[in-house]
C-alpha positions as CSV (number, residue, x, y, z in Angstrom):
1,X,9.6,1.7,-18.6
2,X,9.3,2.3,-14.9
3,X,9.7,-0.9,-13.3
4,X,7.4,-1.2,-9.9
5,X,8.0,-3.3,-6.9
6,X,4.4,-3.5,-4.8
7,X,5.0,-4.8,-0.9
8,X,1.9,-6.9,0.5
9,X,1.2,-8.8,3.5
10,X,-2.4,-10.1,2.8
11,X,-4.7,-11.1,0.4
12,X,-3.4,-8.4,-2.3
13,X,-7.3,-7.0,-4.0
14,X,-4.9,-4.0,-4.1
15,X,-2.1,-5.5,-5.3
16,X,-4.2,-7.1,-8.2
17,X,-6.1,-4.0,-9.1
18,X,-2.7,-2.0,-9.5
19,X,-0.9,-4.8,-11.8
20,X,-4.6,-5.1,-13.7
21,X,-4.3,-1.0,-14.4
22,X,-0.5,-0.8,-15.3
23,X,-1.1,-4.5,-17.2
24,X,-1.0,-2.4,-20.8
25,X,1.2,0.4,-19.4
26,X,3.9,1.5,-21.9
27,X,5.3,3.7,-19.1
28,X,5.0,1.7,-15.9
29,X,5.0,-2.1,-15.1
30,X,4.8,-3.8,-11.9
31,X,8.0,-5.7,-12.1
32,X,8.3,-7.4,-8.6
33,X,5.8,-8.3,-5.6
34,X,7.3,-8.3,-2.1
35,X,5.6,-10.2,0.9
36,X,7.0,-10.6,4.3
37,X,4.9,-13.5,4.7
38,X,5.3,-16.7,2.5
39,X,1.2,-17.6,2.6
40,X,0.0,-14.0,1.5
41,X,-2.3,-14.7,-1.1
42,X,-1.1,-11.7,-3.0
43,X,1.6,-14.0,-4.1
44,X,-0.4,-16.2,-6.0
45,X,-2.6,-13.1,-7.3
46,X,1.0,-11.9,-9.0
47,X,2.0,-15.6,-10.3
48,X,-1.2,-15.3,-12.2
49,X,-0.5,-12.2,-13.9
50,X,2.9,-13.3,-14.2
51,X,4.4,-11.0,-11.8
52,X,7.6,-12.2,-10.1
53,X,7.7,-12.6,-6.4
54,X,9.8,-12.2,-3.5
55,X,9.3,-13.5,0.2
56,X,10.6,-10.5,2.3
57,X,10.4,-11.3,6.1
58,X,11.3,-8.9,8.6
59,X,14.9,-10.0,9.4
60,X,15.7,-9.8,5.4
61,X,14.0,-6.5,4.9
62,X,15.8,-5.0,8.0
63,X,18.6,-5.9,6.1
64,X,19.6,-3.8,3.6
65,X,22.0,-6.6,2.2
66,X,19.3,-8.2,1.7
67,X,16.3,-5.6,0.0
68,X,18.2,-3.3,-1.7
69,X,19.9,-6.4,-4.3
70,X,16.9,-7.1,-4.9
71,X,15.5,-4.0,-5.7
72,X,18.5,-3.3,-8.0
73,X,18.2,-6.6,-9.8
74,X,14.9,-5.8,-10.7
75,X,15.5,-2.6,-11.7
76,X,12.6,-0.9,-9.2
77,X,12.5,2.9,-9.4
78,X,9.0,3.3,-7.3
79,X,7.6,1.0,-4.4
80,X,3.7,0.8,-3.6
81,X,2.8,-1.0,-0.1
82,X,-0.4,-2.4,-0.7
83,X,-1.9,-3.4,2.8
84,X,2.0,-4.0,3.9
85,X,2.0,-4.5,7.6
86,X,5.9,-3.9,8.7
87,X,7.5,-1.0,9.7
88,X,9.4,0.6,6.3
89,X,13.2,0.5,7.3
90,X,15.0,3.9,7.3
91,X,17.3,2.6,4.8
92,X,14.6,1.9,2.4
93,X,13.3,5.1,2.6
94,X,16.8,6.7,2.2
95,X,17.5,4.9,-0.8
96,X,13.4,6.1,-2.3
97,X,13.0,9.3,-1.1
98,X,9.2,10.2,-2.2
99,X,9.3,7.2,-4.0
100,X,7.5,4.9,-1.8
101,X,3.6,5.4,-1.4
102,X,1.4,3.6,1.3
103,X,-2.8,3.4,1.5
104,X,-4.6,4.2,5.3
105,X,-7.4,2.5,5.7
106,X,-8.8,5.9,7.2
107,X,-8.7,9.9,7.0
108,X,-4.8,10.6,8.3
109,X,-4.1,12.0,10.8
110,X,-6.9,10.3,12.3
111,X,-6.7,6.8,13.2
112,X,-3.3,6.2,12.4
113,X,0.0,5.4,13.8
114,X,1.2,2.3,15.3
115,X,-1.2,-0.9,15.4
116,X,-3.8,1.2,13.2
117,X,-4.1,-1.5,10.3
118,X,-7.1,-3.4,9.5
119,X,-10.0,-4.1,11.4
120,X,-8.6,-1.9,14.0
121,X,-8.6,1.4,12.3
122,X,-12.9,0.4,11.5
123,X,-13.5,-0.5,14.9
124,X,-11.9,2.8,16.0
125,X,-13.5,5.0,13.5
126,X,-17.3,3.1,14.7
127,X,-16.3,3.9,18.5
128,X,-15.4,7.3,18.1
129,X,-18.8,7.4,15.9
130,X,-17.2,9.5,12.9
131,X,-19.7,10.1,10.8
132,X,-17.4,9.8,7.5
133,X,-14.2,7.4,6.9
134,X,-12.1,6.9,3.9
135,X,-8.9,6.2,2.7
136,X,-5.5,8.2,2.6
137,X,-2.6,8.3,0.3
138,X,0.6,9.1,1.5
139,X,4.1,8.9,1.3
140,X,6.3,7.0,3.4
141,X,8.1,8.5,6.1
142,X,10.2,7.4,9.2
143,X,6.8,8.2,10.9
144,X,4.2,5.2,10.9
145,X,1.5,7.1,9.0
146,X,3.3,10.6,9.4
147,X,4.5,10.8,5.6
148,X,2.6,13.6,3.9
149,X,-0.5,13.3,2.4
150,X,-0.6,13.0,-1.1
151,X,-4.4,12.8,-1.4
152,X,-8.0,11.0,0.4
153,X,-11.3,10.3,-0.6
154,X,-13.8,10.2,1.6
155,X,-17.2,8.7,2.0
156,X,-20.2,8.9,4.3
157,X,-20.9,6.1,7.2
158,X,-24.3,5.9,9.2
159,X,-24.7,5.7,12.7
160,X,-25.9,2.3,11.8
161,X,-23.0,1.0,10.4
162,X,-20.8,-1.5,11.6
163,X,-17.5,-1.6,11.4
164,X,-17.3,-4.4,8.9
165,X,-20.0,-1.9,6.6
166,X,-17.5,0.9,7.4
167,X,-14.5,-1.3,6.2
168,X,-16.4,-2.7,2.9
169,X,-17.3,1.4,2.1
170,X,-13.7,1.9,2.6
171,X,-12.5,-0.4,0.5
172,X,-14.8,0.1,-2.3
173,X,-12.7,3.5,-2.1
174,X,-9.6,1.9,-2.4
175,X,-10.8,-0.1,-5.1
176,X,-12.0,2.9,-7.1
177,X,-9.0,5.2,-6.3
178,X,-5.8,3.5,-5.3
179,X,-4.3,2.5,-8.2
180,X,-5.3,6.3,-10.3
181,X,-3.9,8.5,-7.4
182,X,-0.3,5.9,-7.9
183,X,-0.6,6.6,-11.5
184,X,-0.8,10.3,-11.1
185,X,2.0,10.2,-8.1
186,X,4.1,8.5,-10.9
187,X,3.3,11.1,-13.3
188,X,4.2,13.7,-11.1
189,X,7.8,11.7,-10.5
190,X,8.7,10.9,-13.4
């Protein structure tokens, strides 16, 4: 079994649809959830499918005193961010080389890069009126949003659209896609 530690920051509708498709896995489980903030309500989405939990905040996961224990004591081999908001620290990625996968909220290497999370990256794709947005896979680099690109899908916006119907088609993505194109990075790792 390949245990799996997902890192949120939010309210985890990622988080949940990856430990919903690896639930009956007999090659991959999501062994540990990891949020640097205590009131994420990813938290409780992994008490309820009985997912252990870890509160990471910045200082801790600077600290590789601190992460990589953890990490070892639950035996992680692959890490998912899932809407994950800090900075990756180079030791992490050091210690996971191609082994830690991250979703944009947006075609890389458009609208990416520092501060690009959220609402933000929406409201930038509507200003620059793009007329198609989506969602990138990628791995994790020393580079906010510079790892390469493992895969996107794509999907039309209209002129029309706001940026909160530009964030809901882009997360219909996510939920369709996310959790299939970690399955098939996994494949391909292990």
């Amino acid at each position: 079994m390949i245990n799996i530690a997902i890192f949120v920051s939010g309210g985890g509708t990622n988080c949940e649809s990856l430990m919903q498709h690896f639930e009956n896995s007999n090659k991959y489980r999501v062994a540990l959830v990891v949020s640097n903030k205590a009131d994420a309500y990813a938290l409780v989405r992994a008490k309820n499918h009985n997912v252990p939990t870890a509160i990471m905040p910045k200082a801790k996961l600077n600290d590789p005193k601190e992460c990589l224990p953890l990490m070892t004591m639950y035996g992680i081999r692959f890490i998912v961010l899932a809407g994950f908001l800090p900075i990756v620290p180079d030791y992490l990625i050091d210690a996971y080389p191609r082994r830690i996968v991250n979703i944009h909220p947006a075609l890389l290497p458009k609208f990416g890069g520092k501060g690009m999370w959220g609402h933000h990256v929406h409201e930038a794709v509507k200003a620059a009126g793009e007329s198609e947005t989506g969602m990138t896979v990628h791995y994790v680099s020393p580079v906010c949003d510079g790892g390469e690109i493992i895969t996107r899908h794509s999907c039309a916006i209209l002129p029309t659209d706001s940026a909160d119907d530009i964030a809901a088609k882009e997360h219909e993505l996510e939920m369709l896609y996310y959790a299939k194109d970690v399955e098939a990075v996994l494949e391909n790792t292990f």
